[in-house]
C-alpha positions as CSV (number, residue, x, y, z in Angstrom):
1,X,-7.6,-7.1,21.7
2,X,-11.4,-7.7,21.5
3,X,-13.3,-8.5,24.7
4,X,-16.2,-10.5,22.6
5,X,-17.9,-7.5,21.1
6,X,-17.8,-5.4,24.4
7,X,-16.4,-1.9,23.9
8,X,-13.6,-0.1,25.3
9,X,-16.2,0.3,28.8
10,X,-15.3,-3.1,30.1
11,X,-11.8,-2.9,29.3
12,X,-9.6,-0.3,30.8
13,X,-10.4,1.5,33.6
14,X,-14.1,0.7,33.8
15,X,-14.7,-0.1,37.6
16,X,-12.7,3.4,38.9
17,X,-14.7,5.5,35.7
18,X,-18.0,4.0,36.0
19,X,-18.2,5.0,40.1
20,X,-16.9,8.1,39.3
21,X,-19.3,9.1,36.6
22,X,-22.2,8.2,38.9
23,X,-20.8,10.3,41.2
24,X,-20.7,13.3,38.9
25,X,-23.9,12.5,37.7
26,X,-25.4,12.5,41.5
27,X,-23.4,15.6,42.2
28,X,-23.6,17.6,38.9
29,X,-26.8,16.9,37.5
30,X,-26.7,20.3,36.0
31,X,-23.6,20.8,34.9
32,X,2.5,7.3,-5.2
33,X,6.1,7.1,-6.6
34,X,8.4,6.4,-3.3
35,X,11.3,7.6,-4.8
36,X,10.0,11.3,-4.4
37,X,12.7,13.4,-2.8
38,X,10.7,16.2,-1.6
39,X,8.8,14.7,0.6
40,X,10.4,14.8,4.0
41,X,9.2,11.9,5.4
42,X,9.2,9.0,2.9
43,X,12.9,10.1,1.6
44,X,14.6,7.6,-1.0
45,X,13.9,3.8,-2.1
46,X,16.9,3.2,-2.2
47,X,17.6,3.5,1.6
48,X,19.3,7.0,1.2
49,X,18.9,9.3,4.0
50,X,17.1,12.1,4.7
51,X,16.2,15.4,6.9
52,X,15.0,13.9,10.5
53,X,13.8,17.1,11.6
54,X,10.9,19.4,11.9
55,X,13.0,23.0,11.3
56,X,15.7,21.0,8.7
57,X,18.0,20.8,11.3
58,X,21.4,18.7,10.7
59,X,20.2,15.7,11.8
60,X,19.4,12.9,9.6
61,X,17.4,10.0,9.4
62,X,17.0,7.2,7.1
63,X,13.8,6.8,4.9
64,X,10.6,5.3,6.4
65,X,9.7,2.0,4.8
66,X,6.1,2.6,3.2
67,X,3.9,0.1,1.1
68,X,5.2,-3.1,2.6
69,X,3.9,-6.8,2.1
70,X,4.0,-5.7,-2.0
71,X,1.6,-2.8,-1.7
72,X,0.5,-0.3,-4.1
73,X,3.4,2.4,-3.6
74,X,2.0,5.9,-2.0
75,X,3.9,8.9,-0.7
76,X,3.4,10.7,2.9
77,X,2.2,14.4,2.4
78,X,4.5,17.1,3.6
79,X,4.2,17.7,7.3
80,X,2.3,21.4,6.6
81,X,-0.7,19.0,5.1
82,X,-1.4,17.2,8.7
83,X,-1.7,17.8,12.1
84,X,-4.2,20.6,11.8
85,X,-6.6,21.9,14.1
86,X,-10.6,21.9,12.5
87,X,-13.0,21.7,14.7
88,X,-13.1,21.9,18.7
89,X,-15.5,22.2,21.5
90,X,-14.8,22.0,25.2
91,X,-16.5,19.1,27.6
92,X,-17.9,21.3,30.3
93,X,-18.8,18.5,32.3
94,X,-15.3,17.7,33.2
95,X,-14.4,21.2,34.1
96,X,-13.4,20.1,38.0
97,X,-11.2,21.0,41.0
98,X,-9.0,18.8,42.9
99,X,-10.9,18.9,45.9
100,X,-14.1,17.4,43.7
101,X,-12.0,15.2,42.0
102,X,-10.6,13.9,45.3
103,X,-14.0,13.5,46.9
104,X,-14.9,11.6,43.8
105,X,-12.3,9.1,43.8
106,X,-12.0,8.5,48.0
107,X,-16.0,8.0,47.3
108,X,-15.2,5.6,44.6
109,X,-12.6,3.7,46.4
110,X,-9.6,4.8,44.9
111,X,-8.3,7.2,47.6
112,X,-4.4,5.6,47.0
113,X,-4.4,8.2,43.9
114,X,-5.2,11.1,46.3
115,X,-4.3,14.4,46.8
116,X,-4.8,15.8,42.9
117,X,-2.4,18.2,42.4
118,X,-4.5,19.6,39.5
119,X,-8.0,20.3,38.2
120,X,-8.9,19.4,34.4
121,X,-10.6,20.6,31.7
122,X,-11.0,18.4,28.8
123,X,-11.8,19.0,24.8
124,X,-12.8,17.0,22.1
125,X,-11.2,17.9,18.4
126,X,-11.2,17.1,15.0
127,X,-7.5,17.5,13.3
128,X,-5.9,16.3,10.0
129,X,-3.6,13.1,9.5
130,X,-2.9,10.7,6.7
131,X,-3.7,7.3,5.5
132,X,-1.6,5.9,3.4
133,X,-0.5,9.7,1.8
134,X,-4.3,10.1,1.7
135,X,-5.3,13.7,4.0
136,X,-8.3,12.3,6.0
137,X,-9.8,13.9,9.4
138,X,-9.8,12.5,12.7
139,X,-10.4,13.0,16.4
140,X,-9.2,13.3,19.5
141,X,-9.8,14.4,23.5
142,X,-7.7,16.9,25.1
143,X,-7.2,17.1,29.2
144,X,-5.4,19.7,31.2
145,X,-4.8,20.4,34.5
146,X,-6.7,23.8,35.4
147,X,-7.6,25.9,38.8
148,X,-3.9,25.9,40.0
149,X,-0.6,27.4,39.5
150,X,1.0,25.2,36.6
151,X,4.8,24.2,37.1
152,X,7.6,26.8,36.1
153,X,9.0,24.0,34.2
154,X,5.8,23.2,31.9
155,X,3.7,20.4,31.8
156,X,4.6,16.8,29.8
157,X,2.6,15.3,26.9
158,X,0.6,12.0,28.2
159,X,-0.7,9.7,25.1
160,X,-3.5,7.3,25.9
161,X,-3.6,4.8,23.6
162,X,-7.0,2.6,23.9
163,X,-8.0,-0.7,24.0
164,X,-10.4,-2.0,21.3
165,X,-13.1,-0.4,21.3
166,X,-14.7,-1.8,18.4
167,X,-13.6,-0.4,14.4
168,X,-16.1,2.2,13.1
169,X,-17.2,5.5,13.9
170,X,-20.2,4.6,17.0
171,X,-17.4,2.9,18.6
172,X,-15.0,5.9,19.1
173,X,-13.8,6.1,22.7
174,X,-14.2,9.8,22.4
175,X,-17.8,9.6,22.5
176,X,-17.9,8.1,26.1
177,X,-17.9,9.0,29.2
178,X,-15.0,6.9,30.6
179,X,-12.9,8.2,28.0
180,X,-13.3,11.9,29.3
181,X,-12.5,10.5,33.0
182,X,-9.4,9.1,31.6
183,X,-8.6,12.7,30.5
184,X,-9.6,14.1,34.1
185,X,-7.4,11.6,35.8
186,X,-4.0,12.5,34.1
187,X,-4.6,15.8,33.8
188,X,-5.2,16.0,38.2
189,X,-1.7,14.2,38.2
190,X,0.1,16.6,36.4
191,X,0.0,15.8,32.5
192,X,-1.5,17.3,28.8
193,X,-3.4,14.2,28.2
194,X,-3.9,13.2,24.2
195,X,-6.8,10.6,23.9
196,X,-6.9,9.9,20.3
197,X,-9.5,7.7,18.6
198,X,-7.7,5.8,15.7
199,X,-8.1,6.9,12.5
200,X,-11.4,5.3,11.1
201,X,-13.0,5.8,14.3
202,X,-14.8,9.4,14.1
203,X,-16.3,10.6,17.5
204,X,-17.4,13.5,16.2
205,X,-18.5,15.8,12.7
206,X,-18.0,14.2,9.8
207,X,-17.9,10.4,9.0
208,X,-14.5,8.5,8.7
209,X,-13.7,8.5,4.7
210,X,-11.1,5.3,5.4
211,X,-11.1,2.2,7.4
212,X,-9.3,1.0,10.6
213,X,-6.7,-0.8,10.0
214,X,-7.1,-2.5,13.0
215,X,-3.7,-3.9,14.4
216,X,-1.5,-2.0,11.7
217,X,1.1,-0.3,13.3
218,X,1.6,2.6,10.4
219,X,-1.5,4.1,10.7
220,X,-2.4,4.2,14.6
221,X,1.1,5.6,14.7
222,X,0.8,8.5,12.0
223,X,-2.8,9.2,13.4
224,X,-1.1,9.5,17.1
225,X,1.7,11.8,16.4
226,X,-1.0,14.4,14.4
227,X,-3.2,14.7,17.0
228,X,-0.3,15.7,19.3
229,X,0.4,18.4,16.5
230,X,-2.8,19.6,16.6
231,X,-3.5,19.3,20.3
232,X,-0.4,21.4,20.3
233,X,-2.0,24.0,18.5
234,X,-5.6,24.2,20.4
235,X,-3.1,25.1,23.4
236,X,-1.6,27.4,21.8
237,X,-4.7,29.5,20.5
238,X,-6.9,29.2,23.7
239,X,-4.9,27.8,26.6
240,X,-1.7,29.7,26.1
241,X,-2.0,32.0,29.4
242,X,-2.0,28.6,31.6
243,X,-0.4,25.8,30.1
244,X,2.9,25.9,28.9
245,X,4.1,21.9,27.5
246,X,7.8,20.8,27.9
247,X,7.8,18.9,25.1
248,X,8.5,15.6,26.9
249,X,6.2,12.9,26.3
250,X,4.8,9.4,28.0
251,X,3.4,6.9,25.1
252,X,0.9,4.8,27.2
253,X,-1.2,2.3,25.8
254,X,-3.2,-0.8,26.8
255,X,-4.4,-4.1,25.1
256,X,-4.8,-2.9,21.3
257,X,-2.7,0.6,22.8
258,X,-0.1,-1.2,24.2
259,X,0.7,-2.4,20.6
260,X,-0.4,0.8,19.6
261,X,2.1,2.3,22.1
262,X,5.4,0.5,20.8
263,X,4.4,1.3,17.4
264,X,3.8,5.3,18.0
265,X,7.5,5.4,19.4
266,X,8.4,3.4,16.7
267,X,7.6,5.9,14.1
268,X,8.1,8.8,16.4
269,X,11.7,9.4,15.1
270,X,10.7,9.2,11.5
271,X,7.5,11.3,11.5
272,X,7.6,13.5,14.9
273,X,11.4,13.4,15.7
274,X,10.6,17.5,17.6
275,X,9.1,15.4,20.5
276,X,11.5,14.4,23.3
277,X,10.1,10.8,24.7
278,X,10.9,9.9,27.6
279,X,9.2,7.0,28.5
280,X,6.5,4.0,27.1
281,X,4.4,2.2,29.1
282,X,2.5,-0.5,27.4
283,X,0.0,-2.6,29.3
284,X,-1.1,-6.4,27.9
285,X,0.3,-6.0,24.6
286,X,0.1,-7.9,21.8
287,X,3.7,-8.4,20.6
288,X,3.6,-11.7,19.6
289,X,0.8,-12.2,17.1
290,X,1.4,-14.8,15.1
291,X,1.5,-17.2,18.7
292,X,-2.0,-15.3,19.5
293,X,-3.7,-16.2,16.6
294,X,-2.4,-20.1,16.6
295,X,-4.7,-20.1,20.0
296,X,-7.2,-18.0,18.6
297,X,-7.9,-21.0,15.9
298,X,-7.8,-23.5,18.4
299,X,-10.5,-22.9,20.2
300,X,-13.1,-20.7,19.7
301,X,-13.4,-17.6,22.0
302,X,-12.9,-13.7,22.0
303,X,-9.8,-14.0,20.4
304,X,-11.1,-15.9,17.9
305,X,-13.4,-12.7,17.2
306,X,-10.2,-10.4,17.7
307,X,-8.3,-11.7,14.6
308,X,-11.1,-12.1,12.3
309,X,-11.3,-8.6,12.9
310,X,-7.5,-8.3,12.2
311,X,-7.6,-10.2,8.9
312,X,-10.6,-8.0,7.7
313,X,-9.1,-5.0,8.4
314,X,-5.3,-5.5,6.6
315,X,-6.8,-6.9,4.0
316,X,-8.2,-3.5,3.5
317,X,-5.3,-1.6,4.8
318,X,-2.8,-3.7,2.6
319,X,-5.6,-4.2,-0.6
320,X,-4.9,-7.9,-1.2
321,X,-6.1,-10.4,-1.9
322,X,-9.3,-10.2,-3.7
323,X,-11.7,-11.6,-1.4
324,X,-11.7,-13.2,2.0
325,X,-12.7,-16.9,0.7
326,X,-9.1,-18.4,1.2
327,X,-9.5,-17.4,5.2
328,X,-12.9,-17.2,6.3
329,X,-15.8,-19.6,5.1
330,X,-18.5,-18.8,3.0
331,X,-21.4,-21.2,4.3
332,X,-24.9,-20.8,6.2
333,X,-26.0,-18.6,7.9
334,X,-22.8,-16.3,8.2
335,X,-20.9,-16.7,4.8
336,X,-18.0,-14.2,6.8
337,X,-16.2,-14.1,3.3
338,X,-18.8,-11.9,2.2
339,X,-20.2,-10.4,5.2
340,X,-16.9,-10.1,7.3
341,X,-16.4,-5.9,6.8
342,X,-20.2,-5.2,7.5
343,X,-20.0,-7.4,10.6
344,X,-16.5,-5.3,11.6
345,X,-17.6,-2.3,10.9
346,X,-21.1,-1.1,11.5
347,X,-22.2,2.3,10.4
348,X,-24.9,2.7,12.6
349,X,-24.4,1.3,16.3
350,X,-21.5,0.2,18.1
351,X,-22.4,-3.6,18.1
352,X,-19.4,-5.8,15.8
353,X,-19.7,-8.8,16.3
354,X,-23.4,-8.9,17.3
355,X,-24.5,-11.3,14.4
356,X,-21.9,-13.9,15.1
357,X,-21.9,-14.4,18.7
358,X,-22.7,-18.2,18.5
359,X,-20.6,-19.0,16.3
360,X,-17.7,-21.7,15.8
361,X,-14.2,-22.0,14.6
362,X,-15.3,-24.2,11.9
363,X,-18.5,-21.9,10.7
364,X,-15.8,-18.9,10.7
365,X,-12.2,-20.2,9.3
366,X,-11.4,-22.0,6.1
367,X,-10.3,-25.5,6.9
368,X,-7.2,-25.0,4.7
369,X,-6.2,-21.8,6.0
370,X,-7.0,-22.5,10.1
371,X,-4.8,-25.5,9.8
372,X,-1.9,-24.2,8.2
373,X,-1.7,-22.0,11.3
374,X,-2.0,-24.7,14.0
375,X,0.8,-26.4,12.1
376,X,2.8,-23.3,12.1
377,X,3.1,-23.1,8.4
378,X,3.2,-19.4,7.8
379,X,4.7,-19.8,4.2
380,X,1.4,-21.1,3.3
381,X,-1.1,-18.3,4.0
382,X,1.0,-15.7,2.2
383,X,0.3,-12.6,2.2
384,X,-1.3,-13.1,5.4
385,X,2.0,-13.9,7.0
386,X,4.0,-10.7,5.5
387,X,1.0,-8.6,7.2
388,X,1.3,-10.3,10.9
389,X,4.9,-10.2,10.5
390,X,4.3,-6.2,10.4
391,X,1.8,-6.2,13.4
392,X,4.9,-7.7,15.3
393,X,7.2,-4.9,17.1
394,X,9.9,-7.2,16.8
395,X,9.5,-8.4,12.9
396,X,8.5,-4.7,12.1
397,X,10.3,-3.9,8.4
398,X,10.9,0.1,10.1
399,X,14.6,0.0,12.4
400,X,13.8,1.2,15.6
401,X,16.4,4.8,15.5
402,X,16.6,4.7,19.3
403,X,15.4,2.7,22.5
404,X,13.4,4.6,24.9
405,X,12.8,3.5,28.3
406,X,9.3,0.8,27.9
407,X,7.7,-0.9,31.1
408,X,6.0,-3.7,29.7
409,X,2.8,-4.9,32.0
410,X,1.2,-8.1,31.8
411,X,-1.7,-9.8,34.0
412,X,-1.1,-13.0,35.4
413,X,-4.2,-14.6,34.6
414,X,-4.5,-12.7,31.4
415,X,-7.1,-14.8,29.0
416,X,-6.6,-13.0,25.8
417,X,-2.9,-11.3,25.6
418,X,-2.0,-14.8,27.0
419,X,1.5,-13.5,29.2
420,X,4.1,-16.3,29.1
421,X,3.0,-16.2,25.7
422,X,4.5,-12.9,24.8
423,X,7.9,-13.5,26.7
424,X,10.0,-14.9,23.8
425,X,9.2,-12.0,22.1
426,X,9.6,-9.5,24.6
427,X,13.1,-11.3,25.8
428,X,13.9,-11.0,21.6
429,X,13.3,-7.2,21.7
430,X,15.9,-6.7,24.5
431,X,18.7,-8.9,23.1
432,X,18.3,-6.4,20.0
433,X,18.7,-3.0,22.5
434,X,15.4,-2.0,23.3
435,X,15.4,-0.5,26.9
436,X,12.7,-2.9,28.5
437,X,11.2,-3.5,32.7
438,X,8.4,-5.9,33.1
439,X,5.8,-6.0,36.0
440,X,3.5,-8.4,36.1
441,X,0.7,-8.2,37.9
442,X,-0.7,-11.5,40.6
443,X,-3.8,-12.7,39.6
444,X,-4.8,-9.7,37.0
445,X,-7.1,-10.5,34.2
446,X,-7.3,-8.7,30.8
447,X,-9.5,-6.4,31.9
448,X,-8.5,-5.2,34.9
449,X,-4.6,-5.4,35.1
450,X,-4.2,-2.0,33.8
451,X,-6.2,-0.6,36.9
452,X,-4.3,-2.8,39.2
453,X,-1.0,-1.0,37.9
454,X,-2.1,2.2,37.8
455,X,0.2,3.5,40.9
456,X,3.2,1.9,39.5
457,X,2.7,3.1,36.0
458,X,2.8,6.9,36.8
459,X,5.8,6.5,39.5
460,X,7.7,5.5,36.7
461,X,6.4,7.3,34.0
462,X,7.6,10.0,36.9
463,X,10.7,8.7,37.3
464,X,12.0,8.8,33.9
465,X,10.4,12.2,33.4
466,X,13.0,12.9,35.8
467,X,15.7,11.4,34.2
468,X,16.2,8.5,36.5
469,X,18.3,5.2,34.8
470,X,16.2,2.6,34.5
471,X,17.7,-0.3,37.6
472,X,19.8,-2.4,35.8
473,X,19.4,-5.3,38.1
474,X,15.5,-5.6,36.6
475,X,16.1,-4.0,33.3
476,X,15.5,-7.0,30.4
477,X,14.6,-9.7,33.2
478,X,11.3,-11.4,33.3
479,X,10.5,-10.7,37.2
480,X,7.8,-13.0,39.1
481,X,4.4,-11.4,39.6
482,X,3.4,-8.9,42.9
483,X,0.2,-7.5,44.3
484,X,0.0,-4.1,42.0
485,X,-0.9,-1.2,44.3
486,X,-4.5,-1.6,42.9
487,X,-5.4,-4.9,43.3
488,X,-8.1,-6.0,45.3
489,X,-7.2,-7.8,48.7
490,X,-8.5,-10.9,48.2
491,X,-6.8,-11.4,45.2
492,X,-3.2,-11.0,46.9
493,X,-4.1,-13.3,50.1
């Protein structure tokens, strides 16, 4: 979710980047019609099933719901029309061994993620995707380990999912530094990191040619599994004779990524069922909007920013209704029902949110419509309701096909994903199967919790990579919080 207007830097991982990268700097100066049968993916309306697999394998799987909330109807494109490779170039910067990567991070205070097994090297790419059956371009970074002998066994696939970083192309994570250190710290512990930017969100080449549907499950999903596809492919054509993938895969995601996160395995049987996942991690999710946004109008704060956002961008995603005057005012000296999208999406900086910093509940929601959602009475502010309904994991109109192993972090003193919050709905998810651990983190803000957890995330991203049962003595239960391994002392005192 939105951190005011601050970008991505602030959000996830900043402290440990930002020491790093001054570091390097110091030391490296130098350096349609739904009822199509063909296509594969979108099946039958009627609910009849369909071939689940890449090769047309045996197994089947039942159609993916498309064009929900009453949208126009559009078909996916075959798989052979995504998930290409176009462009690539290597960041030379982050070419490092693990003893430099070591020094860096006992220098920057993080010593607890010491010895690197690996090296990295990390690439930025360009691929092909799809919005809504439309073929559009997006990008990507690539890490691997490098400068040691890769496991006989191959190497798993790590998504990072990112936090909002803002919704147009001078926002794109992949464009920043801290982004790329991401990359170098899971490939030094052992994974093929995928770094997308969401579709919309261009870090390199050509502009975006569609919008970000900020918050819309479908399309951070579809834009996830491609640029694993073609990741898959820039290994294969000039990485081959070091890294070898194993085909299992960790979905990890935080703030806007850990909704992101459930979302991508969500869709992963329907449009990537050839990758085996083995676990999700998703840090201060969203999951229960709706609860969110009833805050959000409340009082006016970041999230108040976050879900004008939201409503700006499905309206775009979804195409109805006409204009934005039923939810957002039109009045002196913002008038966001007609200046909303250029406020969301700047073309030429990454600054949303800039013009409207001082602004109020009242000057940005329509009476009508911000008081129907204190009162709770979603039947009023239809479609608006259909289209949160879909943001939710739990109220999602596409079946979950299986339930993968998901640890579920939340910061205690989380201001914007606000924790106890999100329990109904993560306690909701379990009674319907889903495979869920929670940690919650003592005294761990929005911004920081995902750094706090760090240690604990990849021993069990480990640990199922391994095969290891979840403990069923934690599995589903919401557990007090602990002192996460990265947590500042005087926080736990």
């Amino acid at each position: 979710m939105v951190q005011t207007a601050q970008s991505f830097h602030s959000n996830i991982m900043y402290r440990l980047l930002l020491s790093i990268l001054l570091l390097l700097l110091i030391a490296f100066p130098a350096c349609e019609d739904r009822s199509d049968t063909s296509n594969p993916i979108a099946g039958d309306d009627d609910g009849g099933e369909q071939d689940g697999t890449e090769d047309g394998e045996n197994s089947q799987t039942p159609s993916l719901p498309l064009a929900l909330c009453g949208m126009n109807p559009y078909t996916l494109l075959e798989r052979d029309k995504v998930g290409d490779l176009v462009d690539w170039e290597e960041m030379t910067f982050y070419n490092l061994t693990p003893s430099t990567v070591d020094a860096l991070l006992t220098a920057g205070g993080y010593a607890q993620l010491t010895p690197s097994a690996f090296g990295s090297r990390v690439f930025r790419y360009r691929y092909t995707t799809q919005d809504k059956g439309r073929q559009v371009e997006a990008t990507a970074l690539l890490s691997v380990p490098a400068h040691v002998d890769m496991p006989e066994d191959g190497l798993p696939y790590y998504f990072f999912l990112h936090g909002t970083a803002g919704f147009s192309d001078p926002c794109a994570p992949s464009r920043s530094d801290s982004t790329a250190l991401i990359g170098v710290i899971l490939a030094t512990n052992g994974f093929i990191g995928i770094l997308p930017d969401y579709i919309g969100m261009n870090g390199f080449g050509a502009p975006s040619e569609v919008a970000h549907a900020y918050t819309v499950g479908e399309q951070a999903a579809i834009g996830s599994w491609d640029a694993l596809r073609a990741a898959e492919i820039l290994i294969a054509e000039e990485l081959a004779d070091t890294i070898t993938p194993n085909g299992k895969t960790v979905i990890f995601g935080g703030s806007q990524g850990g909704h992101s996160a459930f979302f991508t395995e969500r869709y992963g049987p329907y449009y990537a069922p050839e990758y085996d996942v083995k676990a999700v991690i998703a840090v201060a999710p969203p999951i229960d909007v709706r609860t969110l946004m009833v805050d959000a109008l409340s009082t006016y704060s970041d999230s108040t920013y976050s879900f004008l956002a939201a409503l700006t961008a499905m309206r775009l995603w979804y195409g109805e209704p006409a204009s934005l005057e039923s939810v957002f005012t039109n009045e002196e000296p913002y008038y966001f029902s007609n200046t909303a999208e250029e406020n969301i999406y700047p073309v030429e900086e990454c600054n949303p949110g800039d013009a409207v910093k001082e602004a109020s509940i009242t000057s940005v929601f329509n009476d009508s419509f911000r008081q129907a959602v204190l009162d709770e009475r979603w039947e009023d502010i239809e479609p608006w309701t259909c289209y949160l309904k879909e943001s939710e994991i739990y109220n999602s109109s596409v079946p979950a096909l299986r339930y993968t192993p998901t640890l579920v972090v939340f910061g205690e003193n989380d201001e914007l994903v606000i924790t106890d919050k999100q329990q109904e709905h993560f306690e909701a998810l379990c009674q319907d199967g889903h495979m869920l651990e929670y940690l919650e983190c003592s005294g761990a803000p929005h911004i920081d919790v995902t750094v706090w957890s760090l240690f604990e995330q990849f021993a069990w991203a480990r640990d199922r990579l391994a095969d290891k049962e979840l403990d069923q003595s934690v599995q589903c239960r919401i557990l007090d919080p602990i002192c996460c391994s990265g947590t500042p002392e005087d926080v736990c005192e």
